[in-house]
DRENSEGU-26220 format. One record per residue: residue in one letter; x, y, z of N, C-alpha, C, O in turn; residue number from 0; chain. Coordinates in steps of 0.001 Angstrom, whole numbers, m for minus. Layout:
> type,nxx,nyy,nzz,caxx,cayy,cazz,cxx,cyy,czz,oxx,oyy,ozz,seq,mol
> A,X,Y,Z,X,Y,Z,X,Y,Z,X,Y,Z,NUM,A
...
***
This chain:
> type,nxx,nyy,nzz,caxx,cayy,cazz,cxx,cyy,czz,oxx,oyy,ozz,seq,mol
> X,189020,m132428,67186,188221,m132571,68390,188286,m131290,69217,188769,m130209,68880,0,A
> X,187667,m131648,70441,187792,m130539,70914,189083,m130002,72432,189379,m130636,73444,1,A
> X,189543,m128659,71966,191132,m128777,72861,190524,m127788,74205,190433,m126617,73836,2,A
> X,190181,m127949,75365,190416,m127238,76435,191646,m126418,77214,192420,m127192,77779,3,A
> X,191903,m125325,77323,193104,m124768,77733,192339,m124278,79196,191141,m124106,79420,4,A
> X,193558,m124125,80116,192640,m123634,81291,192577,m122373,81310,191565,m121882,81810,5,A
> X,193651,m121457,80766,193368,m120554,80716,191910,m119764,80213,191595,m118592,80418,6,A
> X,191114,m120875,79456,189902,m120369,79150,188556,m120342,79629,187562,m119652,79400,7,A
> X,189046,m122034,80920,188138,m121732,81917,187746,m120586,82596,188365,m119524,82669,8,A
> X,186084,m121033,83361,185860,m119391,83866,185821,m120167,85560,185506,m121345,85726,9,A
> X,186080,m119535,86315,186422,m119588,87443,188030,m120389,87916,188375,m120969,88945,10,A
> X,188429,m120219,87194,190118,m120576,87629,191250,m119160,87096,191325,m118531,86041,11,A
> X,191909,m119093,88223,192857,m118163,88560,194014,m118465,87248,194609,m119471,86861,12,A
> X,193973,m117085,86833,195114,m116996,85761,196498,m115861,86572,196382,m114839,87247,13,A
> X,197631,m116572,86145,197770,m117961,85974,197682,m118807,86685,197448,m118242,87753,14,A
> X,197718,m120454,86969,197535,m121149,87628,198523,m121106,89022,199739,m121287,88966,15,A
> X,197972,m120905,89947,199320,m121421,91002,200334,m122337,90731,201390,m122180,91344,16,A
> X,200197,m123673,89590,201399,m124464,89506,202351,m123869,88118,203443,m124311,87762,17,A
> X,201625,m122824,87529,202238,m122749,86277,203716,m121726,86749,204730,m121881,86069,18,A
> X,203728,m121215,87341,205263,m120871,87480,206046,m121319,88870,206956,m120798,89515,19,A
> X,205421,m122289,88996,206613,m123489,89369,207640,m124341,88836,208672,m124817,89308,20,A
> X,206589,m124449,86795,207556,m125327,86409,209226,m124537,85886,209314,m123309,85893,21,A
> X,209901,m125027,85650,211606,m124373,85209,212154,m125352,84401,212380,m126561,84339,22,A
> X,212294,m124079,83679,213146,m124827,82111,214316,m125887,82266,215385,m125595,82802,23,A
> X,214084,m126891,81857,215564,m128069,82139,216731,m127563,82068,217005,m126444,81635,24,A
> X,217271,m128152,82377,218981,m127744,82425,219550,m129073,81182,220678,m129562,81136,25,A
> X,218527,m129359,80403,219291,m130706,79675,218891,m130393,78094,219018,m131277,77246,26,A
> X,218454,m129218,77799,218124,m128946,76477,217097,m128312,76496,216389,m128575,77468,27,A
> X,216580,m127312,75577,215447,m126589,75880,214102,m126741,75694,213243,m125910,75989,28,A
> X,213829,m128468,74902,212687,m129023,74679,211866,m129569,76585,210780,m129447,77152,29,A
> X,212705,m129935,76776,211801,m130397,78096,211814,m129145,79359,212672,m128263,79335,30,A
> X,210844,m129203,80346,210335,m128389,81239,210405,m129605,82398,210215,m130809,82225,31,A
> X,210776,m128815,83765,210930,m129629,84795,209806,m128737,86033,209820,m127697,86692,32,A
> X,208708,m130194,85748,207326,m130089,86651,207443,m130408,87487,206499,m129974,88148,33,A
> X,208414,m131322,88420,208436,m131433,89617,208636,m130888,90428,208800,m131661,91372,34,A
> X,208834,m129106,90945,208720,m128516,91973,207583,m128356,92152,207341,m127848,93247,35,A
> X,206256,m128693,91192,204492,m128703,91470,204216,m130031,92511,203445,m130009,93470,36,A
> X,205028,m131166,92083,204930,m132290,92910,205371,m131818,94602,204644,m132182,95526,37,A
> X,206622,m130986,94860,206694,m130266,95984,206215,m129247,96968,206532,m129011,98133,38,A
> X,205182,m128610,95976,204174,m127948,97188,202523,m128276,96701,201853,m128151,95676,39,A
> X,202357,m128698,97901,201142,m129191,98402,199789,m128579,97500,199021,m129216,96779,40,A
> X,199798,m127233,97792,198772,m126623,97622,198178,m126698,95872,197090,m126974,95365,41,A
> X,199564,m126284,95313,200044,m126194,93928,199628,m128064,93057,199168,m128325,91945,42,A
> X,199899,m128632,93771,199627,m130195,93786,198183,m130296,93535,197467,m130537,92563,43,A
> X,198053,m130066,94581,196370,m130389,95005,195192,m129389,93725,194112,m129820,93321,44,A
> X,195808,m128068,93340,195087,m127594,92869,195679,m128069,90915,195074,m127485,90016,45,A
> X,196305,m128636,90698,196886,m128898,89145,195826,m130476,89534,195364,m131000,88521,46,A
> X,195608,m130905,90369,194949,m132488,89997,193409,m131939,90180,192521,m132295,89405,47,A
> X,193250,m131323,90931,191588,m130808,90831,191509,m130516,89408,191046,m131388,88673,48,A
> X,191878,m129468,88943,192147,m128555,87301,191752,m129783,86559,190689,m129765,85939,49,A
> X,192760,m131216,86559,192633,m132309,85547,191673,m133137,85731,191460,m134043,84925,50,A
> X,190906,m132944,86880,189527,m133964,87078,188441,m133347,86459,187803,m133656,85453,51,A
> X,188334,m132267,87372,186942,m131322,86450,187471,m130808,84744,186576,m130736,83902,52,A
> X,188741,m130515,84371,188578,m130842,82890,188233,m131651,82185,187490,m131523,81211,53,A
> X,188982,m133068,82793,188310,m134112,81973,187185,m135097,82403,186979,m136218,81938,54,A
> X,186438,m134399,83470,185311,m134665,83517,184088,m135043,82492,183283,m135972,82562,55,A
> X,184208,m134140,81646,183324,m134398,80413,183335,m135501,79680,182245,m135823,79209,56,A
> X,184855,m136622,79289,185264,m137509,78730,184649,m138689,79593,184857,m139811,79133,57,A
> X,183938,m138613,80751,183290,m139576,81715,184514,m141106,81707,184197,m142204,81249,58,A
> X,185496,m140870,82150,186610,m141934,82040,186309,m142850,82942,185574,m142516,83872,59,A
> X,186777,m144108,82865,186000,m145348,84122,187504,m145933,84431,187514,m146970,85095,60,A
> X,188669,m145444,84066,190123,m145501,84495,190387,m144316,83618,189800,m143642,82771,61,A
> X,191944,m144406,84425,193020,m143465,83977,194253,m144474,84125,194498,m145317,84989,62,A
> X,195037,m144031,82810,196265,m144892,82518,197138,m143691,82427,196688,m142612,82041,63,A
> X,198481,m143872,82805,199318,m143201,83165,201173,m143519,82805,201636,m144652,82928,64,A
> X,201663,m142837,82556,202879,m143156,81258,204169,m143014,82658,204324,m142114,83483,65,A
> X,204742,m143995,82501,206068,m144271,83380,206807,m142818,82941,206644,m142447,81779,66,A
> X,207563,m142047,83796,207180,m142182,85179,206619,m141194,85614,205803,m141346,86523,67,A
> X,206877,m139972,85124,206199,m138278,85892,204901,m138642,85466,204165,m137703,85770,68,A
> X,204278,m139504,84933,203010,m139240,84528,202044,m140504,85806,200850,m140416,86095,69,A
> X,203032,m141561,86334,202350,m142130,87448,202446,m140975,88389,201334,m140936,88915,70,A
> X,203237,m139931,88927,202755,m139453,90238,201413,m138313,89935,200771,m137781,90840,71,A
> X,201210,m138125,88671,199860,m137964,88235,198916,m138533,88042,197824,m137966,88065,72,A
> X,199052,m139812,87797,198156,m140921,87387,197610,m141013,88590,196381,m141043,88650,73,A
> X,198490,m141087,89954,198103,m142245,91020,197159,m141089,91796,196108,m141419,92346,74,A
> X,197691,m139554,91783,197091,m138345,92690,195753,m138468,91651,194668,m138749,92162,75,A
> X,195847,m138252,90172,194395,m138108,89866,193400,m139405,90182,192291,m139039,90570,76,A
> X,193609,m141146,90074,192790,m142100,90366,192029,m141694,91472,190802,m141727,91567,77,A
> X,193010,m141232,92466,192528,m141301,93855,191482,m140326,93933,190409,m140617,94461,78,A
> X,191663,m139406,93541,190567,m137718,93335,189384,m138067,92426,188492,m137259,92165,79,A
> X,189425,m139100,92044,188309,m138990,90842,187749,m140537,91031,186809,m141029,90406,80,A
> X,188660,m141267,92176,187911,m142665,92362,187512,m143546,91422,186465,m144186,91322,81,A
> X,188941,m143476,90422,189015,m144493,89519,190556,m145537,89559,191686,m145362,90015,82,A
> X,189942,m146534,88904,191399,m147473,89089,192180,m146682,87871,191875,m145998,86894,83,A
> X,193666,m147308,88669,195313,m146653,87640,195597,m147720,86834,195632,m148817,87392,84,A
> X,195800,m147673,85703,196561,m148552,84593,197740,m147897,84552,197935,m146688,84420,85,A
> X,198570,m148849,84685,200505,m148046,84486,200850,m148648,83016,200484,m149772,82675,86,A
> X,201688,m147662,82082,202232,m147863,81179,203596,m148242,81424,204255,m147207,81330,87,A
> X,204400,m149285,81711,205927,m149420,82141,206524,m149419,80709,206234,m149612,79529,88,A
> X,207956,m148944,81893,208946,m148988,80711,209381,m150582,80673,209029,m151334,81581,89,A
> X,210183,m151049,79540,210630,m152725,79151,210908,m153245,80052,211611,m152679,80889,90,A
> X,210595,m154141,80175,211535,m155505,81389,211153,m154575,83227,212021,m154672,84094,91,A
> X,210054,m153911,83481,209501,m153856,84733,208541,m154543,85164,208364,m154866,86338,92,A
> X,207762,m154847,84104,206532,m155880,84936,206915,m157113,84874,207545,m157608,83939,93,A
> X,206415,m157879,86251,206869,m159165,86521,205933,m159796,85851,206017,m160928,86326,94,A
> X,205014,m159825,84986,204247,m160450,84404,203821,m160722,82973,204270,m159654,82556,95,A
> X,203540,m161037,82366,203766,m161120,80568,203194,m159614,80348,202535,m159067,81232,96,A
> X,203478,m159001,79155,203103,m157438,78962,203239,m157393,77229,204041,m158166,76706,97,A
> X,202473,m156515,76421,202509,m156603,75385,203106,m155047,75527,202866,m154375,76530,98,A
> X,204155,m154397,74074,204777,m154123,73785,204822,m152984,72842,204974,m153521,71745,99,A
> X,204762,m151442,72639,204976,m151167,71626,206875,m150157,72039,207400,m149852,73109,100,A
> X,207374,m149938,70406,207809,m149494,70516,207990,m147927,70152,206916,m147685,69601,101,A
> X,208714,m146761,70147,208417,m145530,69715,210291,m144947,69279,211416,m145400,69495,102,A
> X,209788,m143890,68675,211140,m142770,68698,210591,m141525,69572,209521,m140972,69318,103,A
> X,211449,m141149,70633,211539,m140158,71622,211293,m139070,70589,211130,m139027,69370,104,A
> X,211348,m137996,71854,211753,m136490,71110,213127,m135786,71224,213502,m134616,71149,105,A
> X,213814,m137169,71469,215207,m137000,71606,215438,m137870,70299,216646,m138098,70238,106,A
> X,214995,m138255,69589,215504,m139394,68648,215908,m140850,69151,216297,m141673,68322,107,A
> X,215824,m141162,70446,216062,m142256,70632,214696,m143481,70413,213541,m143102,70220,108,A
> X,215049,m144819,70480,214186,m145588,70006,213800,m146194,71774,214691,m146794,72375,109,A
> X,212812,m146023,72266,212016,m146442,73454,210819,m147404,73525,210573,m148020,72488,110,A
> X,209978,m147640,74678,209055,m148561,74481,208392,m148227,75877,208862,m147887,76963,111,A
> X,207071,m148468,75396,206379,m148648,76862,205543,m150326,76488,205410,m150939,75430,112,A
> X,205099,m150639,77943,204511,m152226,78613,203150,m151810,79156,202769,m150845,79819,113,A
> X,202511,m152959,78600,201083,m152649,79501,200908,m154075,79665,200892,m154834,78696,114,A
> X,200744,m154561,81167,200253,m155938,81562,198933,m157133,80689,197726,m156900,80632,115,A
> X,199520,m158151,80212,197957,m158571,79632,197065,m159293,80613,195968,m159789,80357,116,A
> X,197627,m159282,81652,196760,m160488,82354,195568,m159609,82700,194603,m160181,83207,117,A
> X,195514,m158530,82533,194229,m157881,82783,193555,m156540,82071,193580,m155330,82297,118,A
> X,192807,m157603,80876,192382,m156483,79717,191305,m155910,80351,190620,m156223,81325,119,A
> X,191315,m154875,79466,190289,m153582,79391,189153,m153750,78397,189106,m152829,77581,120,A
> X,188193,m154723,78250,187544,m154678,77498,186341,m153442,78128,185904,m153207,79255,121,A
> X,186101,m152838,76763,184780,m151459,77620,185288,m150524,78395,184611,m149549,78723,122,A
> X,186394,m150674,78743,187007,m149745,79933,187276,m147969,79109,187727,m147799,77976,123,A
> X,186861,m146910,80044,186871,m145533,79183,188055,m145293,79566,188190,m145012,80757,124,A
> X,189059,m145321,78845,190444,m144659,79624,190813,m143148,78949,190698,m142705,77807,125,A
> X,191352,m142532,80320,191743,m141628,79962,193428,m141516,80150,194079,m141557,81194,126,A
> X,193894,m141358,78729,195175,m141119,79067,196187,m140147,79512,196405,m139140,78839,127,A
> X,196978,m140453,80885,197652,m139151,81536,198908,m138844,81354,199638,m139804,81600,128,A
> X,199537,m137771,80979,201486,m137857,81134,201856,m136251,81515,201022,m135362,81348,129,A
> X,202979,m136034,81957,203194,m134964,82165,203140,m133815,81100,202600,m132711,81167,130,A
> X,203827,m134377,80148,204000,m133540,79003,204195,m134506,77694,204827,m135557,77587,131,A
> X,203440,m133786,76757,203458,m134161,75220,204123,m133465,74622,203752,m132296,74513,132,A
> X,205220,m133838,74069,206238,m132763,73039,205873,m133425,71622,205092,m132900,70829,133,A
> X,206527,m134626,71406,205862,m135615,69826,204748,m136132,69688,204054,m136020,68678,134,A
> X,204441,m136801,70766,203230,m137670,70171,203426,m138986,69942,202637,m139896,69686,135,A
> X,204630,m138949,70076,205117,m140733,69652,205059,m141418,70771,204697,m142561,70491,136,A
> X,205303,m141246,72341,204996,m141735,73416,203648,m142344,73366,203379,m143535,73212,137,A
> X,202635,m141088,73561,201114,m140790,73532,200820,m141783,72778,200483,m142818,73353,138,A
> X,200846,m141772,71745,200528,m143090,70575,200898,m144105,70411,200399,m144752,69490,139,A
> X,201909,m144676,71213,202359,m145973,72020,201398,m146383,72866,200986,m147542,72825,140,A
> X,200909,m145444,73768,200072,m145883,75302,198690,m145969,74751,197866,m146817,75091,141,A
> X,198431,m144675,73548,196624,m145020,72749,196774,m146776,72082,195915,m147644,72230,142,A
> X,198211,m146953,71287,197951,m148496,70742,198078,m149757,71798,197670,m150907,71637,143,A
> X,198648,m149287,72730,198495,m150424,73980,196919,m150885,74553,196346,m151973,74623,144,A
> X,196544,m149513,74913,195412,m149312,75507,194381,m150238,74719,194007,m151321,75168,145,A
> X,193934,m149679,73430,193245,m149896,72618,194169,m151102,71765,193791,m151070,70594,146,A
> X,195170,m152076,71942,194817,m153377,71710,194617,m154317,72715,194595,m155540,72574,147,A
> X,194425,m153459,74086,193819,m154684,75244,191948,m154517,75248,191264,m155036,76131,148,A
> X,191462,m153847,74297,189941,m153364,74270,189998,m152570,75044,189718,m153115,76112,149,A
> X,190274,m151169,75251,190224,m149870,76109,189795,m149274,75012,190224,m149345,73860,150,A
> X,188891,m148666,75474,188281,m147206,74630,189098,m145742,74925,188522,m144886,75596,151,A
> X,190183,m145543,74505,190413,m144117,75200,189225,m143049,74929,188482,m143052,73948,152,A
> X,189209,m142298,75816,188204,m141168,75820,188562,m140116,75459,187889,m139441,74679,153,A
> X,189649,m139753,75918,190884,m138792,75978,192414,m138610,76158,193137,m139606,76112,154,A
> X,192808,m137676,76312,194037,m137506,76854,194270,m136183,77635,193326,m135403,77761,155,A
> X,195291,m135943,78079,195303,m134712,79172,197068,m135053,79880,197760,m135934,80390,156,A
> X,197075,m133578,79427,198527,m133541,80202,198667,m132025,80824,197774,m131212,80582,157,A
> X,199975,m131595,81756,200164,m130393,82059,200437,m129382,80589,200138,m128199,80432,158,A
> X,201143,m130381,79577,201534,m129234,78349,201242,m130633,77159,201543,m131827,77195,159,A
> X,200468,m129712,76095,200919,m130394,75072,200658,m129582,74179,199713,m128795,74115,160,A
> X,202045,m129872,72997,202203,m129510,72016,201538,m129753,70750,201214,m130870,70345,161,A
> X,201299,m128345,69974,200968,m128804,68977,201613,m128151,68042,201967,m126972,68044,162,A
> X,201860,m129589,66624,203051,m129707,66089,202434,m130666,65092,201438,m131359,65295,163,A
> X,203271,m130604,63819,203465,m131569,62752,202858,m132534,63290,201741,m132856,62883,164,A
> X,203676,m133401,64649,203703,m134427,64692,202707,m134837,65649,202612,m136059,65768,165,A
> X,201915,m134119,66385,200692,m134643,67377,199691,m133995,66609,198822,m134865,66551,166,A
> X,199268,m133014,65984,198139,m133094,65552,197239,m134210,64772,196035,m133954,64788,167,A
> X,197559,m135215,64200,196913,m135942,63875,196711,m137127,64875,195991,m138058,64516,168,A
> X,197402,m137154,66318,196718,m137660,67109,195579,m136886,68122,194688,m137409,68790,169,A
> X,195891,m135652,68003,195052,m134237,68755,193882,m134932,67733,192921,m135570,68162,170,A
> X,194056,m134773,66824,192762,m134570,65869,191716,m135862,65917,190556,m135819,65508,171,A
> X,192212,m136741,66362,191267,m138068,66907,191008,m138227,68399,190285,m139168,68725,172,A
> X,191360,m137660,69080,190887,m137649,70658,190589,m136313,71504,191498,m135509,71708,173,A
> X,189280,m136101,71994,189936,m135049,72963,190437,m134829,74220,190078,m135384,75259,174,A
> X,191500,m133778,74040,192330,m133139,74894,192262,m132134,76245,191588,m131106,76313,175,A
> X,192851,m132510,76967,193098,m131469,78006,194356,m130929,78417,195005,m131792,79009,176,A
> X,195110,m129539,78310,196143,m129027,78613,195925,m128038,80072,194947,m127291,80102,177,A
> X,196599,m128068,80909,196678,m127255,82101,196999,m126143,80943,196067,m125410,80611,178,A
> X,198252,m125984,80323,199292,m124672,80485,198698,m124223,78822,198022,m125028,78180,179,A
> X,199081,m122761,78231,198230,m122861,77021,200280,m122958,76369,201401,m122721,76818,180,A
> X,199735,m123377,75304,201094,m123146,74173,202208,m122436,74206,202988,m122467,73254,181,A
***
């Protein structure tokens, strides 16, 4: 499909004002810590503009959003783009019946995300949001949730995603939006 980088947009500032905010974890060198973008305003405001008019084209009628860095994206982009939020929870948070998948991290651990049934998505264009894609095994938890409540995903879109063994063959069935390039 097709992959958008912003760097290739034409009228956006290279590099992005939020892109050297983010800083390498202190917990291993696979993950990146995006939340000093959540701390200034400006940097905020301009990384959720970036993800509306990118995935503008995918014409989404929601956005679903992956517990948890990916709700304080989920909830800033709904609001900017005036669509309802679908939350992906982690196990045993929703007070209400929730169907289930499970995954392996990119830590090797065995995880799960929840999506509520009392209120399917039949027809609904979702676009799916998270901070960052390292495997693909998350991502493809929240595409089989989505799409067994009748959600059409449209897309996906994150600040980084990788490509690798293991997400390209979900890259290769949806298109993508990355803020940051590779």
């Amino acid at each position: 499909m097709i992959s958008f980088a912003l760097r290739m947009c034409t009228g956006v500032a290279e590099p992005p004002v939020y892109a050297a905010l983010i800083q390498q974890g202190t917990r291993g060198p696979v993950r990146k810590d995006v939340t000093p973008i959540f701390a200034n305003a400006a940097a905020f405001q301009a990384l959720i503009q970036d993800l509306v008019r990118l995935t503008a084209p995918f014409e989404p009628t929601a956005v679903a959003a992956l517990d948890a860095l990916g709700f304080v994206l989920g909830g800033a982009y709904a609001q900017a783009a005036g669509l309802p939020l679908i939350l992906l929870r982690k196990p045993g948070k929703l007070p209400v019946a929730a169907a289930e998948r499970r995954f392996i991290d990119y830590t090797g651990e065995s995880k799960a995300l929840e999506l509520a049934t009392d209120r399917p998505l039949p027809g609904q264009r979702v676009l799916i949001l998270d901070d960052w894609i390292q495997t693909g095994a998350q991502i493809a938890a929240a595409i089989a949730l989505i799409e067994a409540a009748q959600g059409v995903v449209v897309g996906l879109a994150a600040i980084q995603i990788r490509e690798n063994d293991q997400t390209r063959p979900i890259l290769a069935r949806y298109p993508w939006v990355r803020l940051l390039p590779a």
